[in-house]
CHARMM-style PDB file with segment names, atoms N, HN, CA, C and O in Angstrom:
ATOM      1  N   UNK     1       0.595   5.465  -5.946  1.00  0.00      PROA
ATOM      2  CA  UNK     1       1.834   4.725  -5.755  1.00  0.00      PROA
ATOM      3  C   UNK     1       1.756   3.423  -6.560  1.00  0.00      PROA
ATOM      4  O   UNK     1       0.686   2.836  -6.721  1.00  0.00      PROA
ATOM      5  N   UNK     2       2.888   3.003  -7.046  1.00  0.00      PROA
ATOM      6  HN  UNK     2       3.757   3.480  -6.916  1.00  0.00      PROA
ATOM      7  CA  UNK     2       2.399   1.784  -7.848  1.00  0.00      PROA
ATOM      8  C   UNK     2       2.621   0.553  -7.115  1.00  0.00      PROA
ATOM      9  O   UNK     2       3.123   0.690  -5.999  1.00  0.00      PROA
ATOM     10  N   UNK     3       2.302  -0.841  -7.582  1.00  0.00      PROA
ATOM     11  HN  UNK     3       1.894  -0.953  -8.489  1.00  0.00      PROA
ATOM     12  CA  UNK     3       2.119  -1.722  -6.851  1.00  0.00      PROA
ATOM     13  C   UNK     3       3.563  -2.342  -7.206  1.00  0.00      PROA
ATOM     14  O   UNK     3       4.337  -2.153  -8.145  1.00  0.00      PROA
ATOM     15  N   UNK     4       3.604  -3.224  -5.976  1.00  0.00      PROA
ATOM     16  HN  UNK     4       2.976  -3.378  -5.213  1.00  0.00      PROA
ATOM     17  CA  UNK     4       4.557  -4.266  -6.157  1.00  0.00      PROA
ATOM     18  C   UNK     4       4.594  -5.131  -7.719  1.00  0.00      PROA
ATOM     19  O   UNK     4       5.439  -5.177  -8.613  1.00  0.00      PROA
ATOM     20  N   UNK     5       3.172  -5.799  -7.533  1.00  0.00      PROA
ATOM     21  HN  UNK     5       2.485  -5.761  -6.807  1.00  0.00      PROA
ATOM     22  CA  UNK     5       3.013  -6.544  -8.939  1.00  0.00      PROA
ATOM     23  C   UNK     5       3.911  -5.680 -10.104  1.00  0.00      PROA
ATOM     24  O   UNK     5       4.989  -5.860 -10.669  1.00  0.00      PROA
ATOM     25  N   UNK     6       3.132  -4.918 -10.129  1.00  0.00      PROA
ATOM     26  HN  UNK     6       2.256  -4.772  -9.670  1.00  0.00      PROA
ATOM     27  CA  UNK     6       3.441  -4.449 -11.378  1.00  0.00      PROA
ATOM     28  C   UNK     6       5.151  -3.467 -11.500  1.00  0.00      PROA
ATOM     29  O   UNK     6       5.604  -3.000 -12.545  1.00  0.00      PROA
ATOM     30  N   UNK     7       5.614  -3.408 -10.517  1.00  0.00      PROA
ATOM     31  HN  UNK     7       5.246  -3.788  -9.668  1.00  0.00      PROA
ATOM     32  CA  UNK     7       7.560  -2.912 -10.400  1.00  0.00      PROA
ATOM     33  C   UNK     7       7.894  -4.815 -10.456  1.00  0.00      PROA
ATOM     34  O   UNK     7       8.759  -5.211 -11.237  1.00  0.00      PROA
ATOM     35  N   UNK     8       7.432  -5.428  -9.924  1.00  0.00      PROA
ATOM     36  HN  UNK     8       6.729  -5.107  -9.290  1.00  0.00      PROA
ATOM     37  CA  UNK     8       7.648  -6.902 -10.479  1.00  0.00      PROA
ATOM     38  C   UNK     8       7.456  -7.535 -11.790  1.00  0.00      PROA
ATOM     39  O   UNK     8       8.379  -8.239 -12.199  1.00  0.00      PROA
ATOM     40  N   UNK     9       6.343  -7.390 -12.556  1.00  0.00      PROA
ATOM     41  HN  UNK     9       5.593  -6.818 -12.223  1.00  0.00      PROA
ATOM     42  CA  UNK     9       5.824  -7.270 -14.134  1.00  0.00      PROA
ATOM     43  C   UNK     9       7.275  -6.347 -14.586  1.00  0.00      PROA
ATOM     44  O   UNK     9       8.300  -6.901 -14.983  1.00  0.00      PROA
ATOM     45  N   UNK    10       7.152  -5.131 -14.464  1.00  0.00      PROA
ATOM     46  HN  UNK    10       6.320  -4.681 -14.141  1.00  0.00      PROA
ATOM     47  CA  UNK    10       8.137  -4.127 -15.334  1.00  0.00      PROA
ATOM     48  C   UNK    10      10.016  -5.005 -15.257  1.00  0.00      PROA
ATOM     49  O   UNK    10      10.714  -4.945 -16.269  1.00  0.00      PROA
ATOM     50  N   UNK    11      10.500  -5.656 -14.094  1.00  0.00      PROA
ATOM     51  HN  UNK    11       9.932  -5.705 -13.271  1.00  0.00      PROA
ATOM     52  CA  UNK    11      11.664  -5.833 -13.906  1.00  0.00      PROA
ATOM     53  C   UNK    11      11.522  -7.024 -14.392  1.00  0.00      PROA
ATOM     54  O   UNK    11      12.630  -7.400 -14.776  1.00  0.00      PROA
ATOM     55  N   UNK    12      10.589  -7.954 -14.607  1.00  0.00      PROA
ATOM     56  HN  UNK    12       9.689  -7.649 -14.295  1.00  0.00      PROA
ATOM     57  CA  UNK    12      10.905  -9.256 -15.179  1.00  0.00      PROA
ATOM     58  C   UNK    12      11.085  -9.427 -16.561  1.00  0.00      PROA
ATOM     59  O   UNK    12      11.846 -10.185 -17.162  1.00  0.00      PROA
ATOM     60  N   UNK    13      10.053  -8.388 -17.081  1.00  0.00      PROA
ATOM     61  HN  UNK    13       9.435  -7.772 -16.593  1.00  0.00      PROA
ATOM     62  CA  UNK    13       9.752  -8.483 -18.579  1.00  0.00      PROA
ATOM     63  C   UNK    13      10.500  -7.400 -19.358  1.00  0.00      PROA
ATOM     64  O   UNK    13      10.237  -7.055 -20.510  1.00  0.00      PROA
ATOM     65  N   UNK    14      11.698  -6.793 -18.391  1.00  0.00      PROA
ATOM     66  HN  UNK    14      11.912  -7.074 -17.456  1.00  0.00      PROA
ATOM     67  CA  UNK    14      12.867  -6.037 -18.847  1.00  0.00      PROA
ATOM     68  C   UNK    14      12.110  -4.357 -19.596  1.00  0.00      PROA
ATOM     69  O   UNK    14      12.813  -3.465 -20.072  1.00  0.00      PROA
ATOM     70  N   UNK    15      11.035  -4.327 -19.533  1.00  0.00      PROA
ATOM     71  HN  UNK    15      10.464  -5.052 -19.146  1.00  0.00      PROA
ATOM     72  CA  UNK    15      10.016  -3.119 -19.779  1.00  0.00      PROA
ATOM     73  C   UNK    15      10.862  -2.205 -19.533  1.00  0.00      PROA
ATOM     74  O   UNK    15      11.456  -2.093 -18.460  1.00  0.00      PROA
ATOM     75  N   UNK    16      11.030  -1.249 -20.795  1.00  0.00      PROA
ATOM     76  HN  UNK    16      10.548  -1.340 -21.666  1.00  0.00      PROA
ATOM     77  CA  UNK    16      11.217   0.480 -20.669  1.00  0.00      PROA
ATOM     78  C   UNK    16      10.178   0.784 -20.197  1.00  0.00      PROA
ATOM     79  O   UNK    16       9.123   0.546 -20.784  1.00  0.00      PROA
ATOM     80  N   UNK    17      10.233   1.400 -18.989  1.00  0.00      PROA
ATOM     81  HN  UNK    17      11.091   1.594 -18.512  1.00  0.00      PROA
ATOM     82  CA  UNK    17       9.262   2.599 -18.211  1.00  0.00      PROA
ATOM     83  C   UNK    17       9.925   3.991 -18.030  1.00  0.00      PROA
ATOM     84  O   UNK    17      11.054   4.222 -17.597  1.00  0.00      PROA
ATOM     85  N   UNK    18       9.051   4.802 -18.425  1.00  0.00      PROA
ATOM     86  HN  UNK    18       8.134   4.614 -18.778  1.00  0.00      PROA
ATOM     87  CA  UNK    18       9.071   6.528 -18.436  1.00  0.00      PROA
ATOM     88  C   UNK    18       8.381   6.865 -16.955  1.00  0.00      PROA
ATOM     89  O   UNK    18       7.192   6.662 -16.708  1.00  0.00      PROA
ATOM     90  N   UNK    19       9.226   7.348 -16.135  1.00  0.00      PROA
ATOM     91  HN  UNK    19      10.192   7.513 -16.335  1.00  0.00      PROA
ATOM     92  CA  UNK    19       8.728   7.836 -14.647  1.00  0.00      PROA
ATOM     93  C   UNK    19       8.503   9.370 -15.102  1.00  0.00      PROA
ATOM     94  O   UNK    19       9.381  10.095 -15.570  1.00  0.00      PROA
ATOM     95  N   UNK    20       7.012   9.758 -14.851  1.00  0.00      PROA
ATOM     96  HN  UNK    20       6.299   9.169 -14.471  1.00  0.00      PROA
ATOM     97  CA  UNK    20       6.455  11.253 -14.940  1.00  0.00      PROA
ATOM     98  C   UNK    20       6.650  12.206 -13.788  1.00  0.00      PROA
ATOM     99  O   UNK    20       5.838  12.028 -12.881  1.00  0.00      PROA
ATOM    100  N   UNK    21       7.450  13.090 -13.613  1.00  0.00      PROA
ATOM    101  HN  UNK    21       8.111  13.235 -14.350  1.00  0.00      PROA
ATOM    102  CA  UNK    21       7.774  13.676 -12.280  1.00  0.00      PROA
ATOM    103  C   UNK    21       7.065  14.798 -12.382  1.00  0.00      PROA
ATOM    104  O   UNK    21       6.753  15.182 -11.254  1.00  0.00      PROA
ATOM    105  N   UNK    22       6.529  15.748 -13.525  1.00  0.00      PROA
ATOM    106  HN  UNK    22       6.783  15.437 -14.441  1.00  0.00      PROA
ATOM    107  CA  UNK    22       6.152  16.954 -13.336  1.00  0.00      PROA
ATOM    108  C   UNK    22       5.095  17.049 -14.995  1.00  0.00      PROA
ATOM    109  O   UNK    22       4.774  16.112 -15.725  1.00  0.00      PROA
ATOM    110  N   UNK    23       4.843  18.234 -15.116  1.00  0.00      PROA
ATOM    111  HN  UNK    23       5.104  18.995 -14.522  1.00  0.00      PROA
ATOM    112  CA  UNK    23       4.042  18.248 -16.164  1.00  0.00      PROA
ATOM    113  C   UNK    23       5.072  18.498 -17.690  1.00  0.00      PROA
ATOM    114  O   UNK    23       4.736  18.451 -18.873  1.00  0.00      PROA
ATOM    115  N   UNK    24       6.506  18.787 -17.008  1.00  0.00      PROA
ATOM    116  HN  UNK    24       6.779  18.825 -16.047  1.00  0.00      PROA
ATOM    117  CA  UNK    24       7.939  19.208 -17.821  1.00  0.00      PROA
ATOM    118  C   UNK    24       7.981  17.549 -18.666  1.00  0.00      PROA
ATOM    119  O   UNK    24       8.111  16.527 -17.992  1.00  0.00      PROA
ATOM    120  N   UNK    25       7.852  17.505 -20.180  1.00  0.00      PROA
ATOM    121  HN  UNK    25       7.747  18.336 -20.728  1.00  0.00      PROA
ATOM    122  CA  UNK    25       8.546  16.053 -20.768  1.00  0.00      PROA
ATOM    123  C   UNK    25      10.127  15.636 -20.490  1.00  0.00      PROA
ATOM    124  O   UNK    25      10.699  14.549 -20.403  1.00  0.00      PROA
ATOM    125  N   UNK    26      10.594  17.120 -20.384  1.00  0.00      PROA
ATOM    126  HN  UNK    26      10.129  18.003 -20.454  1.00  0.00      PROA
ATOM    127  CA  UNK    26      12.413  16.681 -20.361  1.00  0.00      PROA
ATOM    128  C   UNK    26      12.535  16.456 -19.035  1.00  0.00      PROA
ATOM    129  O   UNK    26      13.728  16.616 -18.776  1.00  0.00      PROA
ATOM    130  N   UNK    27      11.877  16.142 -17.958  1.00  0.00      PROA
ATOM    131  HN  UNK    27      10.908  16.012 -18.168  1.00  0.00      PROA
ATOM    132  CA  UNK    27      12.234  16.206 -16.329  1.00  0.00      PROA
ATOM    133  C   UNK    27      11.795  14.578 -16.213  1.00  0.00      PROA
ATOM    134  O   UNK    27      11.810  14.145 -15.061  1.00  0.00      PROA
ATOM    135  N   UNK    28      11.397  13.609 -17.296  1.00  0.00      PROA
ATOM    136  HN  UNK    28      11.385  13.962 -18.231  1.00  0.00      PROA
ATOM    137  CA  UNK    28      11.170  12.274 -17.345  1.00  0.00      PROA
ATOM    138  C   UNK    28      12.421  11.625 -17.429  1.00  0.00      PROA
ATOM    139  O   UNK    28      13.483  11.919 -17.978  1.00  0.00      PROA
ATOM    140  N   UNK    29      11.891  10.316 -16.499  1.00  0.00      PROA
ATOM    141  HN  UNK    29      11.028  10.078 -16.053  1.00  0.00      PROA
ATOM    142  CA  UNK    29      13.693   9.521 -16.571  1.00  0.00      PROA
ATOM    143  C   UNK    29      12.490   8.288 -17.330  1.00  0.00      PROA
ATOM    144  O   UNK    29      11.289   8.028 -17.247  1.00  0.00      PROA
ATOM    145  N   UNK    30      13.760   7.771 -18.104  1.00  0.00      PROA
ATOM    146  HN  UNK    30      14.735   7.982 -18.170  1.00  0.00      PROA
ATOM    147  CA  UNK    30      13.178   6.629 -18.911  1.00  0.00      PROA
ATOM    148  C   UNK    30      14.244   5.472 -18.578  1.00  0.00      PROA
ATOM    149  O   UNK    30      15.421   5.829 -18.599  1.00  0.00      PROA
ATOM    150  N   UNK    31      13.998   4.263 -18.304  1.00  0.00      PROA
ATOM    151  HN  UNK    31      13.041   3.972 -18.287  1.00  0.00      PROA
ATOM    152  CA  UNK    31      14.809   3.388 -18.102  1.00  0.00      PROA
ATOM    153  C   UNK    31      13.788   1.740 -17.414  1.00  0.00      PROA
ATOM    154  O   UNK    31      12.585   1.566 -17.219  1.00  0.00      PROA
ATOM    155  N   UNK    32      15.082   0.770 -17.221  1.00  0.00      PROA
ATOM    156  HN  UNK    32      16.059   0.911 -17.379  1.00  0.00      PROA
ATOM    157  CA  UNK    32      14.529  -0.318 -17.028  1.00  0.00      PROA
ATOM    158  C   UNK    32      14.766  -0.510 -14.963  1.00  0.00      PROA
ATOM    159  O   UNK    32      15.772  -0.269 -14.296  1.00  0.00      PROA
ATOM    160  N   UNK    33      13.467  -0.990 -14.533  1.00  0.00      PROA
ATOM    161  HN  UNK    33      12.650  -1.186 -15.075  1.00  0.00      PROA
ATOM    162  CA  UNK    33      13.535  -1.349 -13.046  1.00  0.00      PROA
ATOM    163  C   UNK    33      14.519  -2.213 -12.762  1.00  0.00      PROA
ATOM    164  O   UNK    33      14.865  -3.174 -13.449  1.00  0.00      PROA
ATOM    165  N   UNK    34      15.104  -1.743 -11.420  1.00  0.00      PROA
ATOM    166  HN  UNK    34      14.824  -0.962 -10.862  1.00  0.00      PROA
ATOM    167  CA  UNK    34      16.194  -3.021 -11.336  1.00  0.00      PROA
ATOM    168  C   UNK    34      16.046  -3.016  -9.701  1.00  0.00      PROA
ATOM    169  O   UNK    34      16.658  -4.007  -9.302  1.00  0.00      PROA
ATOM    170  N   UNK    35      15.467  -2.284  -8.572  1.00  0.00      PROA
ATOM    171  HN  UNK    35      14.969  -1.479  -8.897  1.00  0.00      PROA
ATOM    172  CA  UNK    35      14.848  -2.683  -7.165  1.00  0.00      PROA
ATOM    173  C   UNK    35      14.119  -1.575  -6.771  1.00  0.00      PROA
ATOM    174  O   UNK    35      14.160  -0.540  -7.435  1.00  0.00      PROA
ATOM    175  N   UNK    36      13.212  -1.711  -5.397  1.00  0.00      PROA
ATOM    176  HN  UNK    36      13.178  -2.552  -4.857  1.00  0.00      PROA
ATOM    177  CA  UNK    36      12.386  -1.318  -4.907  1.00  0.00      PROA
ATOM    178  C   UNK    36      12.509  -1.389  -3.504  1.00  0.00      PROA
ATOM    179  O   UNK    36      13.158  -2.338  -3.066  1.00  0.00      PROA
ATOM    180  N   UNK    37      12.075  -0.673  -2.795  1.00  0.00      PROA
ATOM    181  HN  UNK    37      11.547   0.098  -3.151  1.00  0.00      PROA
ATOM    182  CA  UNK    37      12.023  -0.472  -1.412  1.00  0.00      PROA
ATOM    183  C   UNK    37      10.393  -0.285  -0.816  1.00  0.00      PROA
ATOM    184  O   UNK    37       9.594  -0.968  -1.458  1.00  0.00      PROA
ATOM    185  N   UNK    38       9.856   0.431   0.170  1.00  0.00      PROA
ATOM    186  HN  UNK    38      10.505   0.986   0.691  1.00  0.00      PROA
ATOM    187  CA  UNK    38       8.738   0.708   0.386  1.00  0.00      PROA
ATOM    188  C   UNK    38       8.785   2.038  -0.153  1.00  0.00      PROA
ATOM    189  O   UNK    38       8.141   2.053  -1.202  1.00  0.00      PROA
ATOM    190  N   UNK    39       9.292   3.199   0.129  1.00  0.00      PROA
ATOM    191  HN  UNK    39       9.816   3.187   0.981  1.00  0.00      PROA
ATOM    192  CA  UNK    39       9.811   4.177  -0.165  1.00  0.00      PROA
ATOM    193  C   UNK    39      10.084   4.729  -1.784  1.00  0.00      PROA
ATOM    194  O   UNK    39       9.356   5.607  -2.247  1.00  0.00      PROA
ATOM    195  N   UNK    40      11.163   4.149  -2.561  1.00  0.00      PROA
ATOM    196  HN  UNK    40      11.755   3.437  -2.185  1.00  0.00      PROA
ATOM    197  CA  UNK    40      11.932   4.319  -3.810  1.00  0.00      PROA
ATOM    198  C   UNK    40      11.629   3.225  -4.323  1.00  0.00      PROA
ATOM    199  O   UNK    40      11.122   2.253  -3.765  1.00  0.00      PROA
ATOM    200  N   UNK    41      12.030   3.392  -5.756  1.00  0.00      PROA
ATOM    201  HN  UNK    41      12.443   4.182  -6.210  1.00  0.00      PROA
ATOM    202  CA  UNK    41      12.551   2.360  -6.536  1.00  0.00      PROA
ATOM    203  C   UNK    41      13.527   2.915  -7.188  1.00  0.00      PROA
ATOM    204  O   UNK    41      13.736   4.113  -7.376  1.00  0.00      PROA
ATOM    205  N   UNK    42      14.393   1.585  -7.685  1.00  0.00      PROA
ATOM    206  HN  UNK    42      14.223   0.611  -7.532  1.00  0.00      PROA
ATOM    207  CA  UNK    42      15.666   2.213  -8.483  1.00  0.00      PROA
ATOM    208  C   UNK    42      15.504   2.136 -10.338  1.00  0.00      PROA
ATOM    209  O   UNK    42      14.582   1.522 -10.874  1.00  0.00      PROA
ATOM    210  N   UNK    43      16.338   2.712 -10.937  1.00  0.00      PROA
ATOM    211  HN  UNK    43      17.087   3.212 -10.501  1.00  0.00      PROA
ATOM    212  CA  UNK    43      15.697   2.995 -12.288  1.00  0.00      PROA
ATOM    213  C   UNK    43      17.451   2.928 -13.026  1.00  0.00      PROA
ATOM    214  O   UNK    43      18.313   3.548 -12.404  1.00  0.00      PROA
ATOM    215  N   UNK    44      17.946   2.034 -14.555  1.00  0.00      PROA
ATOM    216  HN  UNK    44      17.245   1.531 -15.061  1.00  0.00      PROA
ATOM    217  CA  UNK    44      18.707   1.891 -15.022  1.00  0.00      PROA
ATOM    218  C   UNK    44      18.465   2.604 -16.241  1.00  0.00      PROA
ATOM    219  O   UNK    44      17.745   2.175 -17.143  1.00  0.00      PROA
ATOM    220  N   UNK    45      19.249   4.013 -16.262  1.00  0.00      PROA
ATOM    221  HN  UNK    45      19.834   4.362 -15.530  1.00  0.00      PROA
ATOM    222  CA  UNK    45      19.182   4.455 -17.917  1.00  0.00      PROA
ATOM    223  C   UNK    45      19.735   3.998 -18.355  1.00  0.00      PROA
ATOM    224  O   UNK    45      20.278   3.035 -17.813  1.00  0.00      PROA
ATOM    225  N   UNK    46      20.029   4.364 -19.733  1.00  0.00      PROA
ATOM    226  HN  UNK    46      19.588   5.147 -20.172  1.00  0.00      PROA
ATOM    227  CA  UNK    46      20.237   3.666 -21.197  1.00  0.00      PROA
ATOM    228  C   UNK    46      21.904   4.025 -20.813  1.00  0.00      PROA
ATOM    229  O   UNK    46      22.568   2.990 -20.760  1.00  0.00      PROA
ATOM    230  N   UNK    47      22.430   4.860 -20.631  1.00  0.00      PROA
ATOM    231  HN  UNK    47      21.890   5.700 -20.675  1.00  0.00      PROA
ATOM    232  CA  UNK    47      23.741   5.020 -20.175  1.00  0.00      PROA
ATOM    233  C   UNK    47      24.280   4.673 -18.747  1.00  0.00      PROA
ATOM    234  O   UNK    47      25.278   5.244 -18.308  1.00  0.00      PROA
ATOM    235  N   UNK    48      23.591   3.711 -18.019  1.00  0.00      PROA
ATOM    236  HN  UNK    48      22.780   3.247 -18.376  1.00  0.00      PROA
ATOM    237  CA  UNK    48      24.123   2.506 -17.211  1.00  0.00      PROA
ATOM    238  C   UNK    48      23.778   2.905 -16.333  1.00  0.00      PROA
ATOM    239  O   UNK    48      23.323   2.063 -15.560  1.00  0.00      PROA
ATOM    240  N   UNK    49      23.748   4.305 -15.872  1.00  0.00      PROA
ATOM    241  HN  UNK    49      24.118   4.989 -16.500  1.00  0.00      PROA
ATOM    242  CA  UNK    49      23.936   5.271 -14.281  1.00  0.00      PROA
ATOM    243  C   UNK    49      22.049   4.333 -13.594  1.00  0.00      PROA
ATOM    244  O   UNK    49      20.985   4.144 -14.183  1.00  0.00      PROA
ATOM    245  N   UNK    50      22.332   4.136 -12.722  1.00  0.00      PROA
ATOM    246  HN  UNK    50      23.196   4.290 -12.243  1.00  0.00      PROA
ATOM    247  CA  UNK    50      21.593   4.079 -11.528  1.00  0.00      PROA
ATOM    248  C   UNK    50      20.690   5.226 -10.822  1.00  0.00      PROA
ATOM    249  O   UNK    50      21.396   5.804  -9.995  1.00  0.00      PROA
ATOM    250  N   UNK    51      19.219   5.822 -10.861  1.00  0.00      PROA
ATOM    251  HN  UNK    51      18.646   5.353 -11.533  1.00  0.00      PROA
ATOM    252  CA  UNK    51      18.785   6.788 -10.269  1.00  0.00      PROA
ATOM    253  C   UNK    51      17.785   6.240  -9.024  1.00  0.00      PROA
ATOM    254  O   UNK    51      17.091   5.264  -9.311  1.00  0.00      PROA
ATOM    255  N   UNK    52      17.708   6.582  -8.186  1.00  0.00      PROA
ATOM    256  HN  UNK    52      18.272   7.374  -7.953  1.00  0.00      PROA
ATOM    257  CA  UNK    52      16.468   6.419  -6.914  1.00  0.00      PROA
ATOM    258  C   UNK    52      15.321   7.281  -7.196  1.00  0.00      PROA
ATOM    259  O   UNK    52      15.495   8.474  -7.443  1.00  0.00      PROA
ATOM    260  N   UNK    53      14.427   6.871  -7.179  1.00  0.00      PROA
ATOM    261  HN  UNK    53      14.286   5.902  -6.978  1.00  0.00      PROA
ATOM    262  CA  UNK    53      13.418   7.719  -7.274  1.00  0.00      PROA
ATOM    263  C   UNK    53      12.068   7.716  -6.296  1.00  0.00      PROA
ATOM    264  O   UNK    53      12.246   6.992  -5.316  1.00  0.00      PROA
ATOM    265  N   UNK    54      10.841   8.315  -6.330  1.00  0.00      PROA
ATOM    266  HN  UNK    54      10.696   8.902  -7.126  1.00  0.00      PROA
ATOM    267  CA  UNK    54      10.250   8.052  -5.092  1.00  0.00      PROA
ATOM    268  C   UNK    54       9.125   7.116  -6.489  1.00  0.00      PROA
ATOM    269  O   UNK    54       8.903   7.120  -7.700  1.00  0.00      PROA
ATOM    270  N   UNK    55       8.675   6.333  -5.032  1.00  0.00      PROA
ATOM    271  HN  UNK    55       8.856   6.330  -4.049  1.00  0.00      PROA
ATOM    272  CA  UNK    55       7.287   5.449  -5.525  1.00  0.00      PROA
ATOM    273  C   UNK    55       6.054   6.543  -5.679  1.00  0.00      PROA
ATOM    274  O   UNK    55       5.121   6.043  -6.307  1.00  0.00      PROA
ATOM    275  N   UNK    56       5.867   7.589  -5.363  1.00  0.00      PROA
ATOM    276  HN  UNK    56       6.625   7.995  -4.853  1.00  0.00      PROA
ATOM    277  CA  UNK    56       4.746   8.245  -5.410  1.00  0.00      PROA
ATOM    278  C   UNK    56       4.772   8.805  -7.015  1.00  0.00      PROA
ATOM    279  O   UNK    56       3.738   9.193  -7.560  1.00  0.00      PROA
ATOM    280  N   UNK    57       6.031   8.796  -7.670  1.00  0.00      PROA
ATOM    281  HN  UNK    57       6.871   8.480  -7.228  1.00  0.00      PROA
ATOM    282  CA  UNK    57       5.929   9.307  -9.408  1.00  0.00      PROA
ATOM    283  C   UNK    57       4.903   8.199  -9.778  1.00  0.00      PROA
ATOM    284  O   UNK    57       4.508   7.119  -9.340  1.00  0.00      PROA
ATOM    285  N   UNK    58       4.676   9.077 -10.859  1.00  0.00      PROA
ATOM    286  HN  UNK    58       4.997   9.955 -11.215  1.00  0.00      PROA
ATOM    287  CA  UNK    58       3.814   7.620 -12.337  1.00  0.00      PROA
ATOM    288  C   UNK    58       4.904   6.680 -12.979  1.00  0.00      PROA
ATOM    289  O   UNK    58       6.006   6.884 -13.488  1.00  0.00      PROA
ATOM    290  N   UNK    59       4.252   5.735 -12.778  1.00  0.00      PROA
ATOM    291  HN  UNK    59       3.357   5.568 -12.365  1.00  0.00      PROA
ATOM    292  CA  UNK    59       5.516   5.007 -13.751  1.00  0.00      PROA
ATOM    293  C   UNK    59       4.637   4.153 -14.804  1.00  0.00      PROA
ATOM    294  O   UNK    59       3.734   3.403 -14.433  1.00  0.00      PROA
ATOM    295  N   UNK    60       4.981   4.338 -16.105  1.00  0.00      PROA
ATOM    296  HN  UNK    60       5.714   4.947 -16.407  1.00  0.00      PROA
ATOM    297  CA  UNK    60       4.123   3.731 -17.352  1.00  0.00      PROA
ATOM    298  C   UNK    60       5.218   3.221 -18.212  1.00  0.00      PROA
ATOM    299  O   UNK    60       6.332   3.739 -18.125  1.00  0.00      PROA
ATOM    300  N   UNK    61       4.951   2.082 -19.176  1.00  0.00      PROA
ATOM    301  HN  UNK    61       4.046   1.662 -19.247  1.00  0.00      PROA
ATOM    302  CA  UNK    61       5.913   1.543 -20.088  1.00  0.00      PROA
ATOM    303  C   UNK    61       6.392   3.140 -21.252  1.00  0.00      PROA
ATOM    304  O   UNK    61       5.537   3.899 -21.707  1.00  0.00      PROA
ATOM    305  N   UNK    62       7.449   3.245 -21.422  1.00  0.00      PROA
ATOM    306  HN  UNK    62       8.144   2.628 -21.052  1.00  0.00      PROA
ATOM    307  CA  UNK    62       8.022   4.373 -22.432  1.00  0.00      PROA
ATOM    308  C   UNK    62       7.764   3.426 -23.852  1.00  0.00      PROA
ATOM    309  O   UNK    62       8.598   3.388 -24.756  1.00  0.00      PROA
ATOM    310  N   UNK    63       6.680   2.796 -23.881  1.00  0.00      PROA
ATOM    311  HN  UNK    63       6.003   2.826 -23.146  1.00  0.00      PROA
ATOM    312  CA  UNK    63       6.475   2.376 -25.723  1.00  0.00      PROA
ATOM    313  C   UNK    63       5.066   2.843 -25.702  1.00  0.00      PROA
ATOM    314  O   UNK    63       4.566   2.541 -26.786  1.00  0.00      PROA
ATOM    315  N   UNK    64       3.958   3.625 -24.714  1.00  0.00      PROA
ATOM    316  HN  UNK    64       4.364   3.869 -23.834  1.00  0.00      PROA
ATOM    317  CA  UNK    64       2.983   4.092 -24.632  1.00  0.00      PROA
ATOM    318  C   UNK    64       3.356   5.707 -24.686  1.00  0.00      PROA
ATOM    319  O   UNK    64       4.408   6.282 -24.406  1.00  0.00      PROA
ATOM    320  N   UNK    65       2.390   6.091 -25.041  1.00  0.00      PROA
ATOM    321  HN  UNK    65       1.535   5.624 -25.269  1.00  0.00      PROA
ATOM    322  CA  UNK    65       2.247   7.662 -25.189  1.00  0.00      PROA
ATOM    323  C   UNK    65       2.129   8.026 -23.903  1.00  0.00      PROA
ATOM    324  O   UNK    65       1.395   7.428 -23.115  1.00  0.00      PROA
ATOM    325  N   UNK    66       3.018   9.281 -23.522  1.00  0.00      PROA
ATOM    326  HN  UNK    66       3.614   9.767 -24.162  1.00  0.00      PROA
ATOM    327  CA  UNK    66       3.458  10.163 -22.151  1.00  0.00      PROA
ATOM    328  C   UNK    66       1.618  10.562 -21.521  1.00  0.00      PROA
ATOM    329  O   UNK    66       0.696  10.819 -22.296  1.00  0.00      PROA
ATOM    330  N   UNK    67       1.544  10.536 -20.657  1.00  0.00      PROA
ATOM    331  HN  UNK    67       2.293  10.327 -20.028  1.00  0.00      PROA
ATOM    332  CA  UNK    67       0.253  10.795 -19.728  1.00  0.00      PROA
ATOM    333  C   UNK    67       0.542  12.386 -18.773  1.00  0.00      PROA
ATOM    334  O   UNK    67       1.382  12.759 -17.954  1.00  0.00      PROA
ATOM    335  N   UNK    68      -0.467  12.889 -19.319  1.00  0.00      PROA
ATOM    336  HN  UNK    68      -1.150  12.587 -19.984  1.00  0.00      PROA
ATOM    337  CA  UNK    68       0.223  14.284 -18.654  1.00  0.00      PROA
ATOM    338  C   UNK    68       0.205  14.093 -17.261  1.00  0.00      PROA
ATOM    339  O   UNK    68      -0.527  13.175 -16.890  1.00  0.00      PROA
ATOM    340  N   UNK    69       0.988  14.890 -16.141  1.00  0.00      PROA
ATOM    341  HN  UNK    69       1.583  15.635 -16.443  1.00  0.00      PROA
ATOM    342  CA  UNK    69       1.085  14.520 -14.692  1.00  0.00      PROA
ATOM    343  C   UNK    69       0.552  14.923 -14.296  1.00  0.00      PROA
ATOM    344  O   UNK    69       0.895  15.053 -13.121  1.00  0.00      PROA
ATOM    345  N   UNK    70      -0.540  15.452 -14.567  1.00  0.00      PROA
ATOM    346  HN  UNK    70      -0.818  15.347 -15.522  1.00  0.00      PROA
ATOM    347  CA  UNK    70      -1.614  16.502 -13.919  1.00  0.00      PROA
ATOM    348  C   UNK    70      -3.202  15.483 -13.563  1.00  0.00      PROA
ATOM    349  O   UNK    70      -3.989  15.717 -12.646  1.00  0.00      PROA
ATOM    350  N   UNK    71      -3.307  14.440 -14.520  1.00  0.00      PROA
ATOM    351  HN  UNK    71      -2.667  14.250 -15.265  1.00  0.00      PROA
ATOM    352  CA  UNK    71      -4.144  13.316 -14.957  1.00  0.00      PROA
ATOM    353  C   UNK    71      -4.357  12.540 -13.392  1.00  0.00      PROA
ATOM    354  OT1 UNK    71      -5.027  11.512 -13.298  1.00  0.00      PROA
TER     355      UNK     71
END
């Protein structure tokens, strides 16, 4: 699960992050943090829409190379 710090780091410093949901590349949401819960965090794609997602995905900056989800 990732830490507070760092969904705090990613939303301040406006960071593209790639959330890894499966071992599938096209099943990745890429976008910028915009809140968090204990539970979710929320995620802003490039086309504005708003997604929830769970805190248990990977979440890594999308200017680093994809990490397989299996890792």
């Amino acid at each position: 699960m990732i830490s507070e710090e760092e969904l705090d780091a990613y939303r301040l410093n406006g960071t593209q992050v790639r959330v890894v949901r499966d071992a599938l590349e096209m099943n990745d949401v890429v976008g910028t943090v915009v809140a968090w819960d204990a539970e979710s965090v929320v995620i802003r794609k490039a086309n504005r829409r708003v997604v929830k997602l769970s805190r248990s995905y990977r979440y890594e900056p999308a200017s680093q190379p994809r990490t397989n989800a299996a890792d």
